[in-house]
C-alpha positions in Angstrom: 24.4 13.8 2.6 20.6 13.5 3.5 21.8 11.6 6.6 24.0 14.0 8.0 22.0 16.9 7.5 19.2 15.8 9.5 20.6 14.4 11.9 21.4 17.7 12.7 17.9 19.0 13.0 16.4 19.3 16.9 14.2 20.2 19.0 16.0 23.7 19.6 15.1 24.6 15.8 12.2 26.3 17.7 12.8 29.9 17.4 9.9 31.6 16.0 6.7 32.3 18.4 4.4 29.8 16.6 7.4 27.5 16.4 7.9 27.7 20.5 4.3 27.3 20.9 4.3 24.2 18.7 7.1 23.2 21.0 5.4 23.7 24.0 2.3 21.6 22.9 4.6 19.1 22.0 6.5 18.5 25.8 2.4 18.9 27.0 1.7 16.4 24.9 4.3 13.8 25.8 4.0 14.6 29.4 0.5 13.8 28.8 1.3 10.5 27.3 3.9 10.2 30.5 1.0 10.7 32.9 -1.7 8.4 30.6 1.3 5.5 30.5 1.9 5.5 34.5 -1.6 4.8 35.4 -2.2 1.3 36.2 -5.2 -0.5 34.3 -5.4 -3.5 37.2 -8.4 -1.5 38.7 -10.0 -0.8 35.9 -13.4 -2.9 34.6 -13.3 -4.4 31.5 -15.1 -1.5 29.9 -12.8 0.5 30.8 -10.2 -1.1 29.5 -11.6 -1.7 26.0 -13.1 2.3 26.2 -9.0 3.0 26.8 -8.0 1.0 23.7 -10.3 2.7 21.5 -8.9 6.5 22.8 -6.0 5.1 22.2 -6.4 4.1 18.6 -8.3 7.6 18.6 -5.4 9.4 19.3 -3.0 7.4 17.0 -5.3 8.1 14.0 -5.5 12.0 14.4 -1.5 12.3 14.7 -1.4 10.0 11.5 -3.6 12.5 10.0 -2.0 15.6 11.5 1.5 14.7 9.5 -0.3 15.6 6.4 0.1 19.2 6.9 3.8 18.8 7.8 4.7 16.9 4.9 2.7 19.4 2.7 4.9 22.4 4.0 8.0 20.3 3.4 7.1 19.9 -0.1 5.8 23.5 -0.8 9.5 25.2 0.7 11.1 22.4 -1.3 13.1 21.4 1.6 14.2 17.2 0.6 15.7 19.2 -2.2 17.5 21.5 -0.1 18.7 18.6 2.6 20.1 17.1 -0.8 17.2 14.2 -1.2 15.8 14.0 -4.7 12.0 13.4 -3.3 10.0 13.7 -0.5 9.2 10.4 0.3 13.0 10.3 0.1 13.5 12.9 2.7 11.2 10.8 5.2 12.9 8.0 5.1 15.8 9.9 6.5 14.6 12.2 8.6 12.2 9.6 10.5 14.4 6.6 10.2 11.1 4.6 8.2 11.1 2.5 5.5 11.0 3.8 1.7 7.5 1.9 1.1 5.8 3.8 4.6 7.3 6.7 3.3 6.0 7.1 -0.2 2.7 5.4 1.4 2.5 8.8 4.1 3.3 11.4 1.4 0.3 10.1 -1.2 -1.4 10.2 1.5 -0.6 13.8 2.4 -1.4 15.0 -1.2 -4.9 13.3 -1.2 -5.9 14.0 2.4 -3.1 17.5 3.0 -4.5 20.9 2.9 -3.7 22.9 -0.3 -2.9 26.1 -1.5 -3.9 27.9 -5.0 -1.0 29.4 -6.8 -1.6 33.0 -5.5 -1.7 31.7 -2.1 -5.6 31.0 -1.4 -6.2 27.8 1.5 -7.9 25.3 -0.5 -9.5 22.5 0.9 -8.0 18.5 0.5 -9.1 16.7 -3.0 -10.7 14.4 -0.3 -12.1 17.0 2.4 -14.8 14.0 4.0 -11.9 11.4 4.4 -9.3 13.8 6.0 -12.0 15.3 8.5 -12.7 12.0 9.9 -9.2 10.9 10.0 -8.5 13.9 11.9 -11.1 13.1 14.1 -10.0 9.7 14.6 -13.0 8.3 12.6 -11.0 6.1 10.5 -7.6 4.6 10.1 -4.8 5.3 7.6 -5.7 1.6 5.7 -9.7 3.4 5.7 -8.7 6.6 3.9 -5.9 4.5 1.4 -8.7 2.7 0.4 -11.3 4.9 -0.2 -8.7 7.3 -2.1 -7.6 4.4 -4.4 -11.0 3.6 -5.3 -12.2 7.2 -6.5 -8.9 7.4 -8.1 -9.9 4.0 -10.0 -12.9 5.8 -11.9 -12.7 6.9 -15.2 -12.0 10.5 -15.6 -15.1 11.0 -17.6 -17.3 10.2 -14.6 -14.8 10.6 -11.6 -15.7 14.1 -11.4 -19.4 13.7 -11.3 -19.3 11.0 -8.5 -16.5 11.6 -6.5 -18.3 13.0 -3.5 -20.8 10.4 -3.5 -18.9 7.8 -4.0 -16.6 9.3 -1.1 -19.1 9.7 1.8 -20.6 6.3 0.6 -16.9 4.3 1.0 -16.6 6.9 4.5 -19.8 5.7 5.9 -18.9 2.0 5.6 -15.2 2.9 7.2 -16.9 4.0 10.2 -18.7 0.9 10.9 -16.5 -1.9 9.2 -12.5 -2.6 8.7 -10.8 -2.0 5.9 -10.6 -5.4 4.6 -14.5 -5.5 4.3 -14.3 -1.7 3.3 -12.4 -3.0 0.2 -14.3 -5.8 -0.8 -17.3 -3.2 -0.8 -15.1 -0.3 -2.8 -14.6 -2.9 -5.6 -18.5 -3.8 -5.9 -19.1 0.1 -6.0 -16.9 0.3 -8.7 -18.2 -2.3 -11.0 -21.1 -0.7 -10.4 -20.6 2.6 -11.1 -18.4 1.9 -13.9 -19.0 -1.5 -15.4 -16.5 -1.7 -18.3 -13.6 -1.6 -15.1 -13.7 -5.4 -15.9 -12.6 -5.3 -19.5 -9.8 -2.8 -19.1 -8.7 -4.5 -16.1 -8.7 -7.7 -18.2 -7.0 -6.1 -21.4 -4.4 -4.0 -18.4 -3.3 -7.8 -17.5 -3.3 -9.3 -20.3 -0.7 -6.7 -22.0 1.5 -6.8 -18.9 1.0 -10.6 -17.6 4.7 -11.8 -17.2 6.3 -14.8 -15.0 9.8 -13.6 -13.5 11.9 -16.3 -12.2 15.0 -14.8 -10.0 18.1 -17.2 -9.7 19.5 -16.7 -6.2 23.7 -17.8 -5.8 22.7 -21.0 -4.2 21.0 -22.1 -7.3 17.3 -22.0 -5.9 15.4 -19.1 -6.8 11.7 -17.3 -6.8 9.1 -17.2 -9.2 6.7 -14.8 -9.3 4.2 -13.7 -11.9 0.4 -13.1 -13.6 -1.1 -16.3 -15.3 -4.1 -16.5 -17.1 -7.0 -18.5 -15.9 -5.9 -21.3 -18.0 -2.6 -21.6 -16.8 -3.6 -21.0 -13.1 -5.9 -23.7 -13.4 -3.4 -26.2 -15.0 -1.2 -25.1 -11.9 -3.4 -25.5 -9.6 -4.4 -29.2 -10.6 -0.6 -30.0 -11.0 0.0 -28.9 -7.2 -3.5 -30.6 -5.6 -3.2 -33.4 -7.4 -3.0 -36.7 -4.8 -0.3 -38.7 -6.3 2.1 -35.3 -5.6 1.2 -34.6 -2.1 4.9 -36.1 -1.1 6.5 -34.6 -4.1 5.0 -31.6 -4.8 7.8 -29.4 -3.8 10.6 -31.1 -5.8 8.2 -31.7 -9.0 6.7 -28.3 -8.8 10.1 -26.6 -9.0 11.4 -28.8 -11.9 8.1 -28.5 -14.0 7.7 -25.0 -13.5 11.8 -24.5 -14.1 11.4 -26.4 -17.4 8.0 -24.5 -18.5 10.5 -21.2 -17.8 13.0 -22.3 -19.8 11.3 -23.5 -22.5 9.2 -20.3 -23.0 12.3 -18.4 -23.0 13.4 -20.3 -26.4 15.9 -22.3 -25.0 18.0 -19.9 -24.1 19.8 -20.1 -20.6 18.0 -17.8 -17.7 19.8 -14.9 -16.4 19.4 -13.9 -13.2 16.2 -12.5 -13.4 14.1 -13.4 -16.5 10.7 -12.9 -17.0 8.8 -15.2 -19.9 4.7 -14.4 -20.7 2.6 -16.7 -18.6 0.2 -17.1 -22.0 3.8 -18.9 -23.8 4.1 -21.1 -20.9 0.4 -22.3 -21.2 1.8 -23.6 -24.3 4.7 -25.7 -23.4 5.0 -29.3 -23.0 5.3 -29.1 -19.7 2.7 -27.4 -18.2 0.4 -29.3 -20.4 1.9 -32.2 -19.0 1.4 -30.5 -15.8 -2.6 -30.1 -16.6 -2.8 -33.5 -17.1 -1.0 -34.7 -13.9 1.5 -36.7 -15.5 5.1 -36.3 -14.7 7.4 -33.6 -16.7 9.9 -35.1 -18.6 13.2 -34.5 -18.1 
């Protein structure tokens, strides 16, 4: 239903004043592009061309962060729900032909960085006013603002309150000079520091939901996946660097990893997708046998 319905939404929607001025800034703006795209770049120095790539990425970053207030007046007149989609994000992926993940990505993005609006009506600035202002100014990328969002959001709400500001225009200041790698190596510092118990709940958060799923494909083969404690990572990773293996390591790997699954999960055959806790599989034969680089026996 979703699909059908907007394909049937077009460019002639445009019937209201605002809406055929939005129109009209829209045909500027591709004839812009038009014009920008037809010039040739032979001529120009090499400064010139990397000052071009740099307006470029300029201008991709503000429409990225001009989406937000679309998506925000899609959700406030509840239109997915009215096109028949049962979410936003939902609705995107539709409407924009994009993938489910990009669109759940740009509408959390939207509710962090989107302009807002108080019950009676009132324009309320974004829960992250700093981050959306230089995204709109082409400041920072999309991957910038993610990160700095998802590391305020990772404080404790017993201090997130006090520090979110600061801990916003610090993260923002690094964006502007660093990529977003590097910006996230420094978020997770900041966050240790300003909340030092993160460590501990983090380790208790993993140790409560540290799993190894193994997936049977039809051809027999299949992919594992998982969280392993220290221990067992380390027993893995000396079974698989070990130098009598180096010619083997695919073969023995999958069998002594197969049998570790199967005898964590008590014997009993694995269904298609099975997931055992990594902490029982530290404990069977096998993967000691795997710690101690001898062969698992079969």
């Amino acid at each position: 239903m979703v699909g059908t319905v907007v394909d049937s939404l077009a460019p002639s929607v445009f019937e209201s004043t605002v809406g055929a001025a939005r129109a009209a800034a829209y045909g500027r703006l591709h004839v812009a592009l038009d014009d920008l795209d037809g010039l040739a770049m032979d001529p120009c120095s090499d400064e010139e061309v990397l000052a071009d790539w740099r307006e470029r990425e300029r201008l991709r970053r503000r429409l990225a962060s001009g989406e937000h207030a679309i998506i925000t007046q899609v959700e406030t007149r509840s239109l997915p729900y009215r096109h028949g989609a049962r979410s936003a994000a939902v609705f995107a992926s539709q409407l924009l032909r994009i993938s489910p993940g990009e669109a759940h990505v740009r509408v959390r993005a939207a509710g962090a960085l989107g302009p807002r609006r108080t019950v009676t009506g009132l324009a309320v600035a974004p829960l992250f006013a700093a981050v959306a202002a230089a995204q709109a100014h082409g400041t920072i990328s999309e991957q910038h603002a993610q990160v700095i969002v998802s590391a305020v959001q990772k404080l404790p709400a017993t201090i997130r309150h006090d520090l979110h500001a600061t801990m916003e225009q610090i993260l923002l200041d690094v964006a502007r000079e660093q990529h977003p790698r590097f910006l996230e190596q420094h978020a997770t510092e900041l966050g240790a520091y300003l909340d030092p118990d993160t460590p501990g709940r983090e380790h208790a958060y993993r140790d409560k939901h540290r799993d190894l799923r193994l997936t049977r494909r039809p051809d027999g083969s299949a992919h594992l996946s998982g969280d392993l404690t220290p221990e067992c990572a380390e027993h893995l990773h000396t079974h698989l660097d070990a130098p009598w293996i180096s010619s083997m390591v695919t073969m023995n790997s999958c069998r002594a990893l197969s049998a570790a699954a199967t005898t964590a999960a008590a014997g009993r055959c694995l269904p298609r997708s099975t997931m055992v806790r990594a902490t029982d599989v530290t404990r069977t034969p096998s993967m000691v046998a795997m710690s101690r680089g001898g062969r698992v026996a079969r």
